[in-house]
N, C-alpha and C positions, 0 to 999 in steps of 0.2 A: 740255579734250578728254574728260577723262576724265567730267567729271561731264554731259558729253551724251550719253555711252555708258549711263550709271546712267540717266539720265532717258526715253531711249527702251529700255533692256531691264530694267523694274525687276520684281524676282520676283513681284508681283502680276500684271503682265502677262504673265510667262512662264508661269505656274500658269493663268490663262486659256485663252491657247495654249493649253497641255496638255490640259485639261479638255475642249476644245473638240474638240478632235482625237482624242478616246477616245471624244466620243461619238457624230462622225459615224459609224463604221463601226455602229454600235449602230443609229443611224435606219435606213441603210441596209436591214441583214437584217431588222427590223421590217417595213418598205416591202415588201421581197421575199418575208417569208410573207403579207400580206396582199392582194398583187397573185397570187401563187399559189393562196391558197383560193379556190376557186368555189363557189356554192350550185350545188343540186340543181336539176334540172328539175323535180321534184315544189314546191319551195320558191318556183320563183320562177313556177309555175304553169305552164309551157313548153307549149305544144300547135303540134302541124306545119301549121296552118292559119293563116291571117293573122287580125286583127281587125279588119275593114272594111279600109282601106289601110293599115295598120300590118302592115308585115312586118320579118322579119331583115333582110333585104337594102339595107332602107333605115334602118337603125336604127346608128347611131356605135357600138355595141357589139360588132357584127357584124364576124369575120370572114371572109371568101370563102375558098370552096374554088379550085378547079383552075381548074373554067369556071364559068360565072355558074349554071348548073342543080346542079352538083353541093354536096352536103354542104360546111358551113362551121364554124369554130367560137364561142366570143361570148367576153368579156373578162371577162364574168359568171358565164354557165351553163355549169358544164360539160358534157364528152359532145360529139358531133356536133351539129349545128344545122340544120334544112332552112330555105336561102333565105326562103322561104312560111312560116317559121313568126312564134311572135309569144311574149310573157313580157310580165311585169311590171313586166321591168327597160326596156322599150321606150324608145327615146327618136331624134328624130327626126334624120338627120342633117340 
């Protein structure tokens, strides 16, 4: 009995565990400043007009305001966003 207790918690593996577990919270806040930076509307080129049919509004980065005509924001650029507008980060949903 005893030596199946050693064979499944042997301090190699508990020092794994450990290790592993100090350093999900680490990825975590990593993940969370780099979903919080946004670029610039200068950087990612941002203009309120579309580019042929490439708009925000149809774009998977694109958040929606209130109602479909009002200001939104992007998961990219930060600042407000107009529907009609278009960047660099464009991509199509």
């Amino acid at each position: 009995m005893m030596s199946h207790f050693r064979k499944k918690f042997s301090r190699r593996r508990i020092m794994k565990f450990m290790a592993l577990g100090a350093t999900i919270p680490l990825f975590s806040i990593v993940m969370n400043y780099v979903h919080a930076s946004k670029a610039s509307k200068e950087s990612m080129q941002y203009r309120d007009e579309p580019n042929d049919k490439e708009q925000c509004n149809n774009c998977v980065q694109f958040i929606p305001g209130k109602t479909p005509e009002a200001q939104g924001g992007c998961k990219v650029v930060e600042g407000s966003i107009n529907p009609q507008g278009w960047c660099v980060a464009y991509t199509k949903k």
